[in-house]
C-alpha distance (Angstrom), angle and dihedral (degrees) to the residues before:
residue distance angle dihedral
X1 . . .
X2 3.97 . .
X3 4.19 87.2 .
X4 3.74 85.2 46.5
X5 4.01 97.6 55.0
X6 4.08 86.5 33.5
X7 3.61 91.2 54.6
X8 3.95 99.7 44.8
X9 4.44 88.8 48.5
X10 3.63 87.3 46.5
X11 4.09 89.6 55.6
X12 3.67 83.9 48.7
X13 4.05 103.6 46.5
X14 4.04 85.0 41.3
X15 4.22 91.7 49.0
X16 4.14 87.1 46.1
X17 3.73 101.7 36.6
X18 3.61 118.3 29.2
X19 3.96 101.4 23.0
X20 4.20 94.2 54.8
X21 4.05 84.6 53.7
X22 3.89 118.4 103.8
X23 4.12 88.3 -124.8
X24 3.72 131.5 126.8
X25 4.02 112.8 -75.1
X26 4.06 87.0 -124.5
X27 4.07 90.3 56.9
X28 3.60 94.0 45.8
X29 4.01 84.7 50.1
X30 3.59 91.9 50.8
X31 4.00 92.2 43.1
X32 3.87 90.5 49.8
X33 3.60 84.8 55.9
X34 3.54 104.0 47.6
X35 4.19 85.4 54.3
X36 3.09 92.8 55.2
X37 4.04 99.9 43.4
X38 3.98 80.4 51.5
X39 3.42 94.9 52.7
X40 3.81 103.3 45.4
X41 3.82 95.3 39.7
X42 3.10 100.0 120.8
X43 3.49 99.0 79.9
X44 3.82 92.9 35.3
X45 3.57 96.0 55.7
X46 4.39 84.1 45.7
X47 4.20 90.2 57.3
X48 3.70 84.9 57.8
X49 3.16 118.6 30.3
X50 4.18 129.8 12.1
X51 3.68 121.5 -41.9
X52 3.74 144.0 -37.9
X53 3.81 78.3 -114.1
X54 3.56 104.8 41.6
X55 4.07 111.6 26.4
X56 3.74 113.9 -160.6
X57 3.52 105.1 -152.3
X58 3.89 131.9 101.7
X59 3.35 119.4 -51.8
X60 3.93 93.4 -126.4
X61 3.47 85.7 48.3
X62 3.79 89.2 58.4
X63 3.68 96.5 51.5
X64 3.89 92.9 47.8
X65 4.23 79.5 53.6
X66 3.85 88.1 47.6
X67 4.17 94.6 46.5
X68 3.19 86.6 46.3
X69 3.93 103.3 46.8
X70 3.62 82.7 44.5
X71 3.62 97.3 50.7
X72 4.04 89.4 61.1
X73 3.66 92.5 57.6
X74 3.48 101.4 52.3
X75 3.98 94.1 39.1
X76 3.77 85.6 50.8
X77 3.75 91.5 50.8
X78 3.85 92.0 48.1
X79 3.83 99.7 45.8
X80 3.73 94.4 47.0
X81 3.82 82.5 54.4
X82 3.84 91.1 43.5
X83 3.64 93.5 51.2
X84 4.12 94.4 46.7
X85 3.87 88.3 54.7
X86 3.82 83.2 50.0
X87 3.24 91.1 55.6
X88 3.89 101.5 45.2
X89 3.72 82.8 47.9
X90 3.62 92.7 62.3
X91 3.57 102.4 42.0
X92 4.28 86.6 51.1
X93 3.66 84.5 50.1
X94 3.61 99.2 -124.2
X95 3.54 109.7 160.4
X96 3.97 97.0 173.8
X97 4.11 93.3 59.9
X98 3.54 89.3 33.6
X99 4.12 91.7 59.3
X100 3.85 77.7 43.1
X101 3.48 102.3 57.8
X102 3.85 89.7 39.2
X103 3.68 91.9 60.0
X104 4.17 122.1 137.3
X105 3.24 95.6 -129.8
X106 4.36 98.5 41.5
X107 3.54 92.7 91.1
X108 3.96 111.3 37.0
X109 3.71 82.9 52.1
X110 3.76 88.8 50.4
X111 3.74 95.5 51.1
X112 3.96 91.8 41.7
X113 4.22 83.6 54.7
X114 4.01 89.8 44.6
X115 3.82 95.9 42.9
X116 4.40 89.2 57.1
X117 3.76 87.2 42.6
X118 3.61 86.9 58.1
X119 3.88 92.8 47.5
X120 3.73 93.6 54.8
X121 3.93 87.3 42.1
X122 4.23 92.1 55.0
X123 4.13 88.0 41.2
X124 3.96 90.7 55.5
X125 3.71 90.6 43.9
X126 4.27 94.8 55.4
X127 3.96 88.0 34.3
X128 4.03 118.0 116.5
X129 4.31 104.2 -94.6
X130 3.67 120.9 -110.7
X131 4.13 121.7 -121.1
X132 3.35 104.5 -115.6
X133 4.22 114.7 -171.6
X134 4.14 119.6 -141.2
X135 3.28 122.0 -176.3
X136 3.98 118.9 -140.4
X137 3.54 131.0 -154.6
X138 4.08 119.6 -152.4
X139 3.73 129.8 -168.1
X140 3.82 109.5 -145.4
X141 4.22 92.5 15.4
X142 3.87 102.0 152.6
X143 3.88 116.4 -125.1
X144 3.95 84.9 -107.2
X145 3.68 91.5 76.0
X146 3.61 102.9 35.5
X147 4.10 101.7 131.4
X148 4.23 90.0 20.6
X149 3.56 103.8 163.0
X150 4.27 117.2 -142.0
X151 3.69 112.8 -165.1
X152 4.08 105.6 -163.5
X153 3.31 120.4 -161.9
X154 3.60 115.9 -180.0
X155 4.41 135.5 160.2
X156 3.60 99.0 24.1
X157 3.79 89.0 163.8
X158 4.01 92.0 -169.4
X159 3.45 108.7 -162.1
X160 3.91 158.1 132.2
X161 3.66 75.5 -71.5
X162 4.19 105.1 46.5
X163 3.33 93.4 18.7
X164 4.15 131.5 166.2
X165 3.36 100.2 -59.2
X166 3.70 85.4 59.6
X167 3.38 104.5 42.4
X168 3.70 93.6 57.8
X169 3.78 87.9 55.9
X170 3.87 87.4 53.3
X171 3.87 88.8 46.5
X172 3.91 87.3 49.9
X173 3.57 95.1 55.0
X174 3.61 91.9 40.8
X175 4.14 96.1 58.6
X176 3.59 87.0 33.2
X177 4.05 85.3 80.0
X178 3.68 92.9 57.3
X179 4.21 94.0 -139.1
X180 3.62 128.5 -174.7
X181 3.85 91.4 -119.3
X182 3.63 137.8 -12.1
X183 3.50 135.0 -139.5
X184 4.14 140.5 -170.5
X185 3.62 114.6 -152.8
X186 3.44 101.3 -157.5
X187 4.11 152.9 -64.4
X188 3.83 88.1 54.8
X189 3.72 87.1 155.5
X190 4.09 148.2 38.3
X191 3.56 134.0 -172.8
X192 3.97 128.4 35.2
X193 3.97 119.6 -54.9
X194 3.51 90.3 -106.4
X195 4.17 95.0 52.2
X196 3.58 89.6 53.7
X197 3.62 106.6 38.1
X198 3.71 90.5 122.8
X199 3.88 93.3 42.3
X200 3.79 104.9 57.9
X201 3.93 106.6 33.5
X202 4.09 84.8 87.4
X203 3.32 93.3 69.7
X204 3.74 92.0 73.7
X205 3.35 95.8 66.8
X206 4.77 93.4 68.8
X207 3.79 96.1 118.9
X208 4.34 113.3 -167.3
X209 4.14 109.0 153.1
X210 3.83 84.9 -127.4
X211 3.76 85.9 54.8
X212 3.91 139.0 -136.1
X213 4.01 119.2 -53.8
X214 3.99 118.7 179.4
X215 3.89 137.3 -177.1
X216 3.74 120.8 -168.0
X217 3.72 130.6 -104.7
X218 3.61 122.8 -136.9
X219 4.17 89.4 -93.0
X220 4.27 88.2 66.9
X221 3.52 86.8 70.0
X222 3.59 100.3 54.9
X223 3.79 107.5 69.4
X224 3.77 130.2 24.5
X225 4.00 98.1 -22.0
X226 3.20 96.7 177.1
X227 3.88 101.7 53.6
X228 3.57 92.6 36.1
X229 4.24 86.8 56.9
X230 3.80 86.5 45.9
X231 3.84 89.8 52.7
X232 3.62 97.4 47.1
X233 3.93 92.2 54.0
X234 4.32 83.3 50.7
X235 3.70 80.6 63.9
X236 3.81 100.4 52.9
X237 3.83 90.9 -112.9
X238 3.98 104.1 153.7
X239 4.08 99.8 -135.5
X240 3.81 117.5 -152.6
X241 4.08 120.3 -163.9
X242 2.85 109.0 173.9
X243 3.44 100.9 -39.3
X244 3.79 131.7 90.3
X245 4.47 141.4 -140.0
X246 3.86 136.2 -156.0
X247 3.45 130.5 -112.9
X248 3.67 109.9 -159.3
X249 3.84 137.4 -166.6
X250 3.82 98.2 -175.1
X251 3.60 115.0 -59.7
X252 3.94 90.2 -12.1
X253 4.38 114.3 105.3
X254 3.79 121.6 -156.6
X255 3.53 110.3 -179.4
X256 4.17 125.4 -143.3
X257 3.45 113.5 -172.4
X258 3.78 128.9 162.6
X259 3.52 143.1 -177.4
X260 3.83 141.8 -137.5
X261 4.00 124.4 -114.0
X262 3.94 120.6 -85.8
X263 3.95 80.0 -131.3
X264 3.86 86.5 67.5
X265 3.90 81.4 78.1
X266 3.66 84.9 78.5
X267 3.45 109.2 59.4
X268 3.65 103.3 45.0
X269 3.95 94.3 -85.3
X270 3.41 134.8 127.3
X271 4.24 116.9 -85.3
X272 3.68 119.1 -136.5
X273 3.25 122.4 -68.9
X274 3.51 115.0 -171.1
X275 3.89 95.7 179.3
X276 3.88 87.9 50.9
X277 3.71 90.4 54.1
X278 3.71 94.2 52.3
X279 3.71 94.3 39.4
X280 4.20 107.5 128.9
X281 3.38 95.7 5.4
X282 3.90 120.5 156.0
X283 4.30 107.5 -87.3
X284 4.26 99.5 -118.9
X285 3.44 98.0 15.3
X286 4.11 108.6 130.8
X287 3.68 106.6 -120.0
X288 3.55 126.0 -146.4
X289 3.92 109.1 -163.3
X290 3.73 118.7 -157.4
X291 4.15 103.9 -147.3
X292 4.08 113.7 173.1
X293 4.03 88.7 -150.0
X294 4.09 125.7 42.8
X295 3.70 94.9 -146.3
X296 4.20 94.8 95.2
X297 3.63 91.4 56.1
X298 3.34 106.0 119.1
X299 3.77 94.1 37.7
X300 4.27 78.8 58.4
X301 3.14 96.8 52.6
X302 3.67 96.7 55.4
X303 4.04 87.0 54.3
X304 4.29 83.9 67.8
X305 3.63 97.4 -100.1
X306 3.42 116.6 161.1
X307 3.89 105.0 -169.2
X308 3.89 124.6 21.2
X309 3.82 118.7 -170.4
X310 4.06 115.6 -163.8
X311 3.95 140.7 154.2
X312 3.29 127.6 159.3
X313 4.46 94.9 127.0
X314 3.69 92.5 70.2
X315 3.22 91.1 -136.8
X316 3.76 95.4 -67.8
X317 4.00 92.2 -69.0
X318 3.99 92.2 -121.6
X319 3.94 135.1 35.3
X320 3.24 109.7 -93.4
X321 3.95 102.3 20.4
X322 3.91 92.4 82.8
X323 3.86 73.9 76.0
X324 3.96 74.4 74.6
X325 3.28 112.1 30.2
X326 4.04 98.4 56.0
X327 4.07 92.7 60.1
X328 3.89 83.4 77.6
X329 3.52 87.0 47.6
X330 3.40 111.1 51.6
X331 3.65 86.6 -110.7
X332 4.05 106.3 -62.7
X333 3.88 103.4 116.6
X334 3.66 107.2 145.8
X335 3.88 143.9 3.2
X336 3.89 124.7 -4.2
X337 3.99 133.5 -21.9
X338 3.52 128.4 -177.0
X339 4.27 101.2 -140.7
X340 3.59 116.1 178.9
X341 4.23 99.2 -33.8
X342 4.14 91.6 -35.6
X343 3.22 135.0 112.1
X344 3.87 106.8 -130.2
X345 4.23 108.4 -174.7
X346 3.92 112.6 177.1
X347 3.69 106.5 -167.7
X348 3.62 124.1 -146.3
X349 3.78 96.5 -123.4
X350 3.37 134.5 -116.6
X351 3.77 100.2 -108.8
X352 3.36 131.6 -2.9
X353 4.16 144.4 -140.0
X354 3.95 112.0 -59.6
X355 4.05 77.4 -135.2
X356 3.61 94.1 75.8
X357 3.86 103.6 12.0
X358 4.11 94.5 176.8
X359 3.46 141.9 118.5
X360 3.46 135.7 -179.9
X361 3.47 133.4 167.3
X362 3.80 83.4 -20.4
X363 4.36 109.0 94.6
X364 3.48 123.1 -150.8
X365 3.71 107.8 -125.4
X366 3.81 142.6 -161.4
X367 3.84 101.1 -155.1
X368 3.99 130.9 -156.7
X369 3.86 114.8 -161.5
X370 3.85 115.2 -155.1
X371 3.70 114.7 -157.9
X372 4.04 123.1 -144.0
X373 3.26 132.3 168.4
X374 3.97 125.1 -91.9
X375 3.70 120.5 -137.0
């Protein structure tokens, strides 16, 4: 579907761009093609080397794909804009911005604008994620846990893309906060074991005295789940599916539970299961439910959880496109909703998918949760 829509803009940035230029009919040709190669790399780069998920190639390589990719999104938005104000122009009858808006020059300048937007957009999308602090208010939190401080880690994407070197960074910032416990909701990885056996070994090293619990993301499912759970445990990563664990401070319960990815479906592994996960839990403990994807929320929150912690939509990438992106998520896309007396906070991510490796406007985000208790 991505090479479809990729394919169909590219037609339209190549018909609007390169075909109104005076140039030679062969380098138009060979523009229109390099568009549309740009556009629908994804699954060129997958029939040679890796996955559509996971692309094995070199990381600049990658980001040229991603500036590229993004380039043809933008210039798509901006020349359908261009050509409506043409149009409005022409049907007002005026002939002075229409000669304006027809200019030679309009739309190389345009592209040459979109093209360093795109730059900046890639280089905020592989940069090192900010901490940013939330404060969370719990009905029924015992005294014991008044000031409890959740680290959430969640997208770390680590790739050809984000790879080691990055991670560790990530990890650094991440045990530089000194939480209470940590947790990683989901698609922490992509690629096979082997591919990333210099990527992932990093994320050993999160330290939090209550420890490290993880779920997985949709992406944990695609390649090698079973080695890639069995590697996770090797690094002392606490896995929840659908299941849940205590933290205590004396006689005081907090409960973690977490949940697997409806994508799991798919590869011969178990749904999620939200009554499952909460199944012998302590009666009046708060419950903090780790959920890769915000869409279930409200079907949470009728379960009695307090405090649901998701990603998964990246936050929408660009301004404007969460307009997009939270229609396949019942309309939780970024930062915190109140739904039916729970706290739903959908985290930006960490990283993000080498497939679409752009942000703008949109931060990548490490993010520590205090807990208080509600009147």
């Amino acid at each position: 579907m991505l090479s479809v829509i990729g394919f169909v803009l590219a037609l339209y940035v190549a018909w609007r761009l390169w075909w109104p230029l005076r140039l030679p009919r062969a380098l138009k040709v060979l523009l229109s093609l390099l568009t549309v190669a740009v556009a629908c790399h994804h699954r060129i780069v997958a029939s040679v080397a890796g996955t559509w998920a996971s692309p094995e190639i070199p990381r600049l390589a990658i980001a040229a794909l991603a500036v590229g990719f993004t380039s043809v999104l933008l210039l798509t938005v901006a020349l359908l804009v261009l050509d409506i104000a043409q149009l409005l122009t022409l049907l007002l009858r005026r002939r002075q911005g229409l000669a304006a808006l027809r200019h030679r020059a309009l739309r190389p300048v345009l592209a040459g604008l979109v093209v360093l937007v795109s730059v900046y957009g890639v280089s905020q999308g592989m940069a090192v994620p900010k901490v940013k602090p939330v404060d969370v208010a719990i009905r029924g939190l015992p005294a014991a846990f008044e000031g409890y401080r959740v680290l959430q880690l969640t997208d770390i994407h680590a790739s050809r893309l984000l790879t080691g070197a990055w991670v560790k960074q990530v990890v650094a910032a991440a045990n530089a906060q000194q939480p209470d416990l940590i947790v990683i909701t989901g698609d922490l990885i992509d690629g096979t074991v082997q591919a990333r056996r210099n990527d992932y070994p990093p994320l050993g090293e999160l330290r939090a005295p209550d420890g490290v619990i993880a779920i997985n993301g949709n992406h944990e499912y695609y390649e090698q789940h079973a080695q890639w759970m069995q590697a996770f445990h090797g690094l002392g990563l606490h896995l929840l599916h659908n299941a849940h664990t205590q933290v205590r401070r004396g006689d005081a319960v907090l409960t973690i539970a977490g949940v697997t990815d409806p994508v799991a479906a798919q590869h011969g592994q178990a749904p999620p299961d939200i009554n499952a996960a909460l199944a012998g839990a302590t009666p009046g403990a708060p419950i903090i439910l780790l959920d890769h994807r915000p869409g279930d929320a409200r079907a949470n929150a009728a379960h009695g959880v307090a405090l649901q912690l998701s990603g998964h939509t990246h936050g929408g990438h660009i301004i404007g496109l969460d307009q997009i992106v939270k229609r396949s998520n019942n309309g939780f896309v970024s930062g915190r909703y109140q739904v039916d007396g729970m706290l739903l906070y959908v985290s930006n991510g960490a990283g993000l998918w080498p497939g679409f490796a752009t942000r703008i406007g949109v931060p990548s985000e490490i993010t520590v949760f205090t807990l208080h208790r509600a009147p």
